[in-house]
C-alpha atoms as an extended CHARMM CRD file, in Angstrom:
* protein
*
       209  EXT
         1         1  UNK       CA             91.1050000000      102.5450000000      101.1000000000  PROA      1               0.0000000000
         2         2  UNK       CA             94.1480000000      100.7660000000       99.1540000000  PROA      2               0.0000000000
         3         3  UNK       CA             97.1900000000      102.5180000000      100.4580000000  PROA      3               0.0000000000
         4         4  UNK       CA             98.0750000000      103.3080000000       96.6080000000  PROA      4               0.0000000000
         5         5  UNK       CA             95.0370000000      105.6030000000       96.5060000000  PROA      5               0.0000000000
         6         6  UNK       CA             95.6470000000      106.6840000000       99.8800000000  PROA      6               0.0000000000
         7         7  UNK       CA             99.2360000000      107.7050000000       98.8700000000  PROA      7               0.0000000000
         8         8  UNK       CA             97.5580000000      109.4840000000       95.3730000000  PROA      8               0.0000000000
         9         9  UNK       CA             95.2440000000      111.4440000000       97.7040000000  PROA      9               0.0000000000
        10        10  UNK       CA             98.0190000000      112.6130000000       99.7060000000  PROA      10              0.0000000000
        11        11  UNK       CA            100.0790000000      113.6750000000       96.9390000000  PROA      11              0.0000000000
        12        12  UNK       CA             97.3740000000      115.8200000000       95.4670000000  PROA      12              0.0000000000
        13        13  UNK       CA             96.8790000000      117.2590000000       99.4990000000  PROA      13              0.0000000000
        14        14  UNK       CA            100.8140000000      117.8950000000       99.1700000000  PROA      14              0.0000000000
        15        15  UNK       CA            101.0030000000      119.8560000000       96.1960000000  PROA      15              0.0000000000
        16        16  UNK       CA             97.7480000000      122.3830000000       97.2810000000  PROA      16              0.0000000000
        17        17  UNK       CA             99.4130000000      122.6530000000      100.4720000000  PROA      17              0.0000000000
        18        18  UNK       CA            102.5730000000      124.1190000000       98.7630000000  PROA      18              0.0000000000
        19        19  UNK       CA            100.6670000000      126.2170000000       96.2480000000  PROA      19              0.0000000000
        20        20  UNK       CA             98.5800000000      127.4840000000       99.6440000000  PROA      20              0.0000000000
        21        21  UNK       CA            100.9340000000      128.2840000000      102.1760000000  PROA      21              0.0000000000
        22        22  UNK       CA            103.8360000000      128.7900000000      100.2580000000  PROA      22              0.0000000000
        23        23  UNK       CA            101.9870000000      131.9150000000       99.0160000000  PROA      23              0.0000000000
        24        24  UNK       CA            100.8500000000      133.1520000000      101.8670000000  PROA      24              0.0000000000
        25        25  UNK       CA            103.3710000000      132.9040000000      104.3810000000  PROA      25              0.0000000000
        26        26  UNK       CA            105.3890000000      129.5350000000      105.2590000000  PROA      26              0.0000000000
        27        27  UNK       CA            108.4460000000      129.4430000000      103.3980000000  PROA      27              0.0000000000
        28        28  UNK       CA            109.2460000000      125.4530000000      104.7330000000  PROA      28              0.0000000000
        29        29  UNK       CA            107.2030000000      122.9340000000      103.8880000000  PROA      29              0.0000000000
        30        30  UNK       CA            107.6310000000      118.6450000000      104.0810000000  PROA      30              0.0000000000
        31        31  UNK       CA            105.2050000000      116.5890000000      103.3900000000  PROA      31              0.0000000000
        32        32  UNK       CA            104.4240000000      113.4590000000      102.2800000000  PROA      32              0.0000000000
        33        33  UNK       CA            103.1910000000      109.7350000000      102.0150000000  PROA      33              0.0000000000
        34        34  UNK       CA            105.6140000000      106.7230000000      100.8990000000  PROA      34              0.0000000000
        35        35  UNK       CA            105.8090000000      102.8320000000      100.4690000000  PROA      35              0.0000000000
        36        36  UNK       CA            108.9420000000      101.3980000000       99.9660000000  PROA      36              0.0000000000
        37        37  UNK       CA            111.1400000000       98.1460000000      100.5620000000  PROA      37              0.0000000000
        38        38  UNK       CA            114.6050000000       98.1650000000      102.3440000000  PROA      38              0.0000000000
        39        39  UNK       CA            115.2370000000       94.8710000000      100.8310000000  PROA      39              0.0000000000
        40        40  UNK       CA            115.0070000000       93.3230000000       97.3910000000  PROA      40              0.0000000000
        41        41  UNK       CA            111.9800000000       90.8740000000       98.5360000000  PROA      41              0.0000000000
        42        42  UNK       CA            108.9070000000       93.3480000000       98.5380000000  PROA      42              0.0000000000
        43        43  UNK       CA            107.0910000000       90.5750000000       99.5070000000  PROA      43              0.0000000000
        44        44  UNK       CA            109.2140000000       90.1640000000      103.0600000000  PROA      44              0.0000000000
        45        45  UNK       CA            109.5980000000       93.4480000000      104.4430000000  PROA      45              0.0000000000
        46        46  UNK       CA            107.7550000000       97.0950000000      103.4990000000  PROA      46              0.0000000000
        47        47  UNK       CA            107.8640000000      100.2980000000      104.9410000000  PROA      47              0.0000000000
        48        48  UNK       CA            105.0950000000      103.2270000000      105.3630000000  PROA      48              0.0000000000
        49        49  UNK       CA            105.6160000000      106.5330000000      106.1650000000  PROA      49              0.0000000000
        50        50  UNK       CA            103.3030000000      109.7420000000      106.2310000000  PROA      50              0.0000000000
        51        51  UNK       CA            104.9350000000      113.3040000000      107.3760000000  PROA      51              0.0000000000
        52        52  UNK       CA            104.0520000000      116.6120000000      107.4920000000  PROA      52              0.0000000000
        53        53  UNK       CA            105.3610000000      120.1330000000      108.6050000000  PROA      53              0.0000000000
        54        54  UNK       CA            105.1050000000      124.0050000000      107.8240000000  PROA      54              0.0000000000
        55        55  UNK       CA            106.9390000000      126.7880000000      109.5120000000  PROA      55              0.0000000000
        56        56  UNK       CA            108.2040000000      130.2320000000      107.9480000000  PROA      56              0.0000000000
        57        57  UNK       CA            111.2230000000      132.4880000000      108.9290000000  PROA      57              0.0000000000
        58        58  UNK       CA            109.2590000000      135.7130000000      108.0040000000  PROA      58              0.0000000000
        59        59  UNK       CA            109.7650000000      138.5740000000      110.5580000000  PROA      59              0.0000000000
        60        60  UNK       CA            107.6080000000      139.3610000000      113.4170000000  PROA      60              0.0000000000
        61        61  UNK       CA            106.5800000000      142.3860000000      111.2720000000  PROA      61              0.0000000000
        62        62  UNK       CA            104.8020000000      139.9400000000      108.5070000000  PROA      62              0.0000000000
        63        63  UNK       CA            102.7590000000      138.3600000000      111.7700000000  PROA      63              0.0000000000
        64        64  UNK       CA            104.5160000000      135.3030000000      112.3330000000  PROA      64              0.0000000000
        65        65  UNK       CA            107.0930000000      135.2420000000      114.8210000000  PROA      65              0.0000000000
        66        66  UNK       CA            110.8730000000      133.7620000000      112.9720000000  PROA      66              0.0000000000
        67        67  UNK       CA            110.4270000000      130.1160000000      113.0340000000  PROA      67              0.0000000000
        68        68  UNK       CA            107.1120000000      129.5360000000      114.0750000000  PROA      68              0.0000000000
        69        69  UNK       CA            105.3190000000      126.2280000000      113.3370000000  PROA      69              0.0000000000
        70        70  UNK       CA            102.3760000000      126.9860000000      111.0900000000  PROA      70              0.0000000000
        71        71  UNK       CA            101.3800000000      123.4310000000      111.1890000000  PROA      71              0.0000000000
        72        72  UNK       CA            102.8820000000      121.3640000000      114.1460000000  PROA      72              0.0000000000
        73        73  UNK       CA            105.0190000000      118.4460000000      112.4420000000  PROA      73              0.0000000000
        74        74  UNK       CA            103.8520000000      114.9300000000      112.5870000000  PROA      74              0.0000000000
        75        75  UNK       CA            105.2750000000      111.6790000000      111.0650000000  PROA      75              0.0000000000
        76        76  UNK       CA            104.1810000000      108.6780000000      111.0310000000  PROA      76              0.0000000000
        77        77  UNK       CA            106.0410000000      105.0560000000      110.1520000000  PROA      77              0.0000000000
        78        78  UNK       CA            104.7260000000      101.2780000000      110.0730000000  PROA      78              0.0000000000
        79        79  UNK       CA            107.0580000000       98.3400000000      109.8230000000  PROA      79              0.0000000000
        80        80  UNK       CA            105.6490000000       95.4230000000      108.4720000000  PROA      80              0.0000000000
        81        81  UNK       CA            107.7110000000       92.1600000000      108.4270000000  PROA      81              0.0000000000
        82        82  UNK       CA            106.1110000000       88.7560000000      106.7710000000  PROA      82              0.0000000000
        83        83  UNK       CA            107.7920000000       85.6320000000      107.3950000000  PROA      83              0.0000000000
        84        84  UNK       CA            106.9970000000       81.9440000000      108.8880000000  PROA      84              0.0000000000
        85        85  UNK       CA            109.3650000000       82.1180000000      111.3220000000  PROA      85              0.0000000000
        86        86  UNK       CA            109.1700000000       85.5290000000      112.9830000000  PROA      86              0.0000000000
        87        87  UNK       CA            106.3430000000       88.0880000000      111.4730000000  PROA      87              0.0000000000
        88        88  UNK       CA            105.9630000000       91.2240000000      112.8410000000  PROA      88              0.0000000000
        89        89  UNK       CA            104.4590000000       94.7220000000      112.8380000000  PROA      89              0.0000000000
        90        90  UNK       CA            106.0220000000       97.8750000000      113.7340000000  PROA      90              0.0000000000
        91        91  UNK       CA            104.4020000000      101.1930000000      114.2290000000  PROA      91              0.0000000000
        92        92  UNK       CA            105.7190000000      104.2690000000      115.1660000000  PROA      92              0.0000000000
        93        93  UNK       CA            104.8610000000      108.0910000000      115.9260000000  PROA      93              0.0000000000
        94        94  UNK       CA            106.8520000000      111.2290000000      116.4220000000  PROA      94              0.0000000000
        95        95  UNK       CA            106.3700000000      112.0770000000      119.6830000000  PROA      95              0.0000000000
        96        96  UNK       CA            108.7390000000      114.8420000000      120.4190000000  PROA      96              0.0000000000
        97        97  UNK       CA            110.2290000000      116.3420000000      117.4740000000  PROA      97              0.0000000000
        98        98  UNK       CA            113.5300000000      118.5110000000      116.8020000000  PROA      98              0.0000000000
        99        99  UNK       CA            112.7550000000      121.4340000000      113.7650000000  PROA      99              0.0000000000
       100       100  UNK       CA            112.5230000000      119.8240000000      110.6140000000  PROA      100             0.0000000000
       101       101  UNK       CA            115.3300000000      120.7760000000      107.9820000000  PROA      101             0.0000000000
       102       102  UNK       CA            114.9550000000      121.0710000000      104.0000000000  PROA      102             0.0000000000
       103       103  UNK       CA            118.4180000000      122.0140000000      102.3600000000  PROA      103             0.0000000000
       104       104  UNK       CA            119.1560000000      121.8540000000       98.5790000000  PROA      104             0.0000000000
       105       105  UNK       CA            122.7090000000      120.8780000000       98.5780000000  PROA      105             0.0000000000
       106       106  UNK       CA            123.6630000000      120.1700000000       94.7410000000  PROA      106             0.0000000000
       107       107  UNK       CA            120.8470000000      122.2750000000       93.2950000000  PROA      107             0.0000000000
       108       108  UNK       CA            119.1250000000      120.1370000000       92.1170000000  PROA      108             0.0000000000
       109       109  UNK       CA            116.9230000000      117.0690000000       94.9720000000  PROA      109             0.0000000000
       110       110  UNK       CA            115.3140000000      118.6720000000       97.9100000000  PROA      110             0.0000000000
       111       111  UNK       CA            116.8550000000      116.7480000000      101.4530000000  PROA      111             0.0000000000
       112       112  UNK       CA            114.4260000000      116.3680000000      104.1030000000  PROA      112             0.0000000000
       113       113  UNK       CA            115.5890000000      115.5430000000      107.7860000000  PROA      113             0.0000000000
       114       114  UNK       CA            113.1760000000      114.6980000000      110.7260000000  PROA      114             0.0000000000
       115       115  UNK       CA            114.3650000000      114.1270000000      113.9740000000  PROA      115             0.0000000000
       116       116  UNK       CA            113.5920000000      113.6810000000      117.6980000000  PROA      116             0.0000000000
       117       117  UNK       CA            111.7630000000      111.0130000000      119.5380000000  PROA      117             0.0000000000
       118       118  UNK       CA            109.4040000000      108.2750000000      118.7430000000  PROA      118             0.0000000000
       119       119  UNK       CA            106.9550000000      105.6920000000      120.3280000000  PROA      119             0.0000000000
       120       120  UNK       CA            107.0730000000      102.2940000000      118.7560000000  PROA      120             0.0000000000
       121       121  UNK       CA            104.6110000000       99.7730000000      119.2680000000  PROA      121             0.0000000000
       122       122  UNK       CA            105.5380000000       96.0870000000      118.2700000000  PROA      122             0.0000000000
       123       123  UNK       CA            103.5340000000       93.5950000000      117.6070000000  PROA      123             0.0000000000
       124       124  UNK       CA            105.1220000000       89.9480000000      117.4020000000  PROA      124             0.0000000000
       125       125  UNK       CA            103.5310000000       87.1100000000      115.7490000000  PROA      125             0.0000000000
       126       126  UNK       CA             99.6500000000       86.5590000000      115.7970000000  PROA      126             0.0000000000
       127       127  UNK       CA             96.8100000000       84.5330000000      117.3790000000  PROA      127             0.0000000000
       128       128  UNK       CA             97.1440000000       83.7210000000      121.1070000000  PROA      128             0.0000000000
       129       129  UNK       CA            101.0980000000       83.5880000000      120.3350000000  PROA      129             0.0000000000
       130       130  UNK       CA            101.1120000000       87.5510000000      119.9330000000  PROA      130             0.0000000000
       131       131  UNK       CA            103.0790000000       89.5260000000      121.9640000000  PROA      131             0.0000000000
       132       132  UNK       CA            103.2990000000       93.5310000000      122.3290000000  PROA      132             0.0000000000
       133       133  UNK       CA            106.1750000000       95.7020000000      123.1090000000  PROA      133             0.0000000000
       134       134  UNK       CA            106.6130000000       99.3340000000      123.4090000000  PROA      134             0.0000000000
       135       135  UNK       CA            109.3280000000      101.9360000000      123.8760000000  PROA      135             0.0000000000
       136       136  UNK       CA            110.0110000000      105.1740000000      123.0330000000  PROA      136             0.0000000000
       137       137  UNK       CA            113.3290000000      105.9560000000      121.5390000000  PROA      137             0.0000000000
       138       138  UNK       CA            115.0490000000      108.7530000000      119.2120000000  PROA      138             0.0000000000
       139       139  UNK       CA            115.1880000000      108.4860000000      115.5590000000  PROA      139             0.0000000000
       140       140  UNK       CA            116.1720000000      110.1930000000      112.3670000000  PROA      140             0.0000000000
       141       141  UNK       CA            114.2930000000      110.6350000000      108.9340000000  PROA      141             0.0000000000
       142       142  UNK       CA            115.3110000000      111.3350000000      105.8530000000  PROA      142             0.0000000000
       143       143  UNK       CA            112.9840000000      111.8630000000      102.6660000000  PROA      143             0.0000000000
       144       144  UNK       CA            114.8980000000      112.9380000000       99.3230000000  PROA      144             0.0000000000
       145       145  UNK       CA            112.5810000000      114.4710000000       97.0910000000  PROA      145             0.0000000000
       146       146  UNK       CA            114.0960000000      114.3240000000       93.2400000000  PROA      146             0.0000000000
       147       147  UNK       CA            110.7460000000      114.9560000000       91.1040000000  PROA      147             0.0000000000
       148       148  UNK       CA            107.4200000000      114.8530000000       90.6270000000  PROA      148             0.0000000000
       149       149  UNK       CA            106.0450000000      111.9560000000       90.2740000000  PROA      149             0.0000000000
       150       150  UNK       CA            108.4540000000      110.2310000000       93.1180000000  PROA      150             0.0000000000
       151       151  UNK       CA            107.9460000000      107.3260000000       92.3100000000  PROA      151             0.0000000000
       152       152  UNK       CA            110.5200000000      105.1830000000       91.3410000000  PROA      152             0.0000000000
       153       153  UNK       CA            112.8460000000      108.4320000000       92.0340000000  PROA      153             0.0000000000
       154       154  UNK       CA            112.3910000000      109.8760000000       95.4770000000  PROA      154             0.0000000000
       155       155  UNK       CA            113.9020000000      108.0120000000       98.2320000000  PROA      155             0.0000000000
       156       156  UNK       CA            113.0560000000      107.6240000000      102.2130000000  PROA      156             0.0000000000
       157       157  UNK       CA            115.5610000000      106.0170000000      104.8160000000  PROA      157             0.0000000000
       158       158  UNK       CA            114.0030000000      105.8340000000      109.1440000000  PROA      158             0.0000000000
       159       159  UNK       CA            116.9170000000      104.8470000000      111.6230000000  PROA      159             0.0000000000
       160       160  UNK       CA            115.4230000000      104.7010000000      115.2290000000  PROA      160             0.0000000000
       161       161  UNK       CA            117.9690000000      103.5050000000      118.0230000000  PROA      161             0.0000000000
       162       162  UNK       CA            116.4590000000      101.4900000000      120.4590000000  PROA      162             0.0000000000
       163       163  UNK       CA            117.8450000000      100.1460000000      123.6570000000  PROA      163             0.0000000000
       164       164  UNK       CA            119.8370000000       96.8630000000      123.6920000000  PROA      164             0.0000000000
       165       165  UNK       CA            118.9170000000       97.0400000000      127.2030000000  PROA      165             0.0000000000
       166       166  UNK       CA            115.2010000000       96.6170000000      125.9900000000  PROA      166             0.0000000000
       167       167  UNK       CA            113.3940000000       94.3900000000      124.0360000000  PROA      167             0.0000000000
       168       168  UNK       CA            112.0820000000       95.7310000000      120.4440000000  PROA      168             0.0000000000
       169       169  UNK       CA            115.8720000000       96.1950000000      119.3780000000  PROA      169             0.0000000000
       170       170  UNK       CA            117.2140000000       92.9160000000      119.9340000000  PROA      170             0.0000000000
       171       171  UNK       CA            113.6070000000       91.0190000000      117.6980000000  PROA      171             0.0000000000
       172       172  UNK       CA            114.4310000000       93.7250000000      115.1060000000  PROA      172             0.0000000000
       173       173  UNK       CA            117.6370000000       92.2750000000      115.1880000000  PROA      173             0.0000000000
       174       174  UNK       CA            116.6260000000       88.2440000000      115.4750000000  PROA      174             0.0000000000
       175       175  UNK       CA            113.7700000000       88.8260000000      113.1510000000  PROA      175             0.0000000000
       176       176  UNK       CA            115.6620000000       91.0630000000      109.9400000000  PROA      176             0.0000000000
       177       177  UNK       CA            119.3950000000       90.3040000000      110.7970000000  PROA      177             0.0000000000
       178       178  UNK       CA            122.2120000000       92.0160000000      110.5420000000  PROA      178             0.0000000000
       179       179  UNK       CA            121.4100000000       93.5770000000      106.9880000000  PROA      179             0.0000000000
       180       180  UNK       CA            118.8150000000       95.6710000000      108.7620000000  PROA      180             0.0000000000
       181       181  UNK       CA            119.6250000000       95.8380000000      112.5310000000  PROA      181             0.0000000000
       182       182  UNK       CA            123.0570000000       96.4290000000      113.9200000000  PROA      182             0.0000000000
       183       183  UNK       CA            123.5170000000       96.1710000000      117.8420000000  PROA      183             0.0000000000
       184       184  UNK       CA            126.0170000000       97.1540000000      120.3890000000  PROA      184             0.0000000000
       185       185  UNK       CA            125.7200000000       97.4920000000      123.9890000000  PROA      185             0.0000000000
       186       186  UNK       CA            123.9700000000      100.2220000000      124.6980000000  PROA      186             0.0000000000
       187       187  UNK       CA            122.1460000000      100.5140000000      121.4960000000  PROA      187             0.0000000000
       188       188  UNK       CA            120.1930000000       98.6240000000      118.3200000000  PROA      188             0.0000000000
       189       189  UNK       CA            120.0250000000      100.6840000000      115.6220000000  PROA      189             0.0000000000
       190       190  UNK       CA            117.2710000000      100.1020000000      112.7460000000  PROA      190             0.0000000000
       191       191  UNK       CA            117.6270000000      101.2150000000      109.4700000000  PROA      191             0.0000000000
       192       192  UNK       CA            115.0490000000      101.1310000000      106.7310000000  PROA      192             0.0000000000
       193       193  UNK       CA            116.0300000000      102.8840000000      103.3530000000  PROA      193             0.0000000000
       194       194  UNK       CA            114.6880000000      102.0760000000       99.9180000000  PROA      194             0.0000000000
       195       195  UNK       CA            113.1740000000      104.4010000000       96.5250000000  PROA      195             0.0000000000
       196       196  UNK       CA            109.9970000000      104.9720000000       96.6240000000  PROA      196             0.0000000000
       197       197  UNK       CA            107.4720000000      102.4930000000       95.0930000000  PROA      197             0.0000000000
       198       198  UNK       CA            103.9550000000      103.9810000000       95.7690000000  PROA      198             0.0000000000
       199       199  UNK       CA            103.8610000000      107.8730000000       97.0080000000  PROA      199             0.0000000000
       200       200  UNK       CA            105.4430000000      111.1940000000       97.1440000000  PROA      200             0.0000000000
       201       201  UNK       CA            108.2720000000      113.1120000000       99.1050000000  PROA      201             0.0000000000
       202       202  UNK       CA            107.8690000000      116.5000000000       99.2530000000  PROA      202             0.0000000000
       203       203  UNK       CA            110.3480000000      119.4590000000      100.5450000000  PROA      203             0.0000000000
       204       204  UNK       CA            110.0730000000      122.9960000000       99.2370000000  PROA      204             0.0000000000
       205       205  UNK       CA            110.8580000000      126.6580000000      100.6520000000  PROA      205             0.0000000000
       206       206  UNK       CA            109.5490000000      129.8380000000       98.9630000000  PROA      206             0.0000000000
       207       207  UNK       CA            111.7900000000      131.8300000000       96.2640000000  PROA      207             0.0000000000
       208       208  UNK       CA            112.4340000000      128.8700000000       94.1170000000  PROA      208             0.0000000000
       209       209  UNK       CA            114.2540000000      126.8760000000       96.2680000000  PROA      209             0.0000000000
């Protein structure tokens, strides 16, 4: 499947979800599916992200205990980096996650923020030349959903601070530079943030907001 469709299919999931659960008895919802570019060569670098989360606040008395986890959050991020001299491929899965947050600070876009800890797996160059790295380090998300369609509109931005101690942090940093990858020495940060080209971010909370 083309991730376009994919990304359709998941926005049409998204907004069932919300008419679904929303109803019934999860008042925080995230979810989504983006493709984006941190840099202004989409042909270079692209991101891909996929999240999801639902928990409610509703009292014990409405059968769901205050901040229970309807559905467990997941996300879900691939890195993929195309150039001659150093190509590359990133992927990455929450693997212990801190409570998601949705807050509405001006009114009007919906901020998502995912944080906690996640496995990277990266895959360096290809053929018999390839080489694999892993590591598990903490990160932050954050999706801003502004409308419906997001395209073009919504943005996404994934930091995850890896070791300088280690090695994924330091090819981040060899392979996208500076621009992308800032090290000192203890850590080497990544940070991917671009609008959304293909997809959908999604935050909402029951009563309108």
């Amino acid at each position: 499947m083309k991730p376009g469709r994919t990304l359709g299919c998941i926005a049409v999931f998204v907004g069932g979800l919300l008419v679904t659960l929303t109803s019934v008895y999860a008042n925080h919802v995230i979810a989504g599916g983006v493709i984006y570019s941190p840099t202004s060569d989409l042909s270079e670098t692209s991101v891909q992200c996929q999240f999801l989360g639902v928990k409610s606040t509703l009292p014990p008395d409405k059968r769901v205990l205050p901040n229970a986890f309807v559905i467990p959050t997941t996300i879900q991020c691939t890195v993929v980096h195309k150039d001659g001299a150093m190509s590359f491929r990133l992927s990455t899965s929450g693997t212990k996650l801190d409570p998601f947050t949705v807050e509405r600070p001006t009114g009007g876009e919906h901020i998502v923020t995912l944080t906690g800890k996640m496995r990277s797996h990266l895959v360096l160059g290809a053929g018999p030349e390839r080489r694999h790295f892993t590591e598990i380090a903490p990160f932050k998300a954050v999706g801003v959903d502004v409308a419906i369609p997001g395209t073009g509109q919504d943005s996404f931005a994934l930091t995850i601070y890896y070791s300088a101690n280690k090695d994924i942090g330091l090819l981040l940093l060899k392979a996208l530079g500076t621009e992308l990858v800032t090290c000192n020495a203890d850590t080497c940060t990544l940070t991917v943030a671009g609008t959304v080209i293909d997809g959908e971010v999604e935050g909402h909370t029951t009563g309108g907001e």
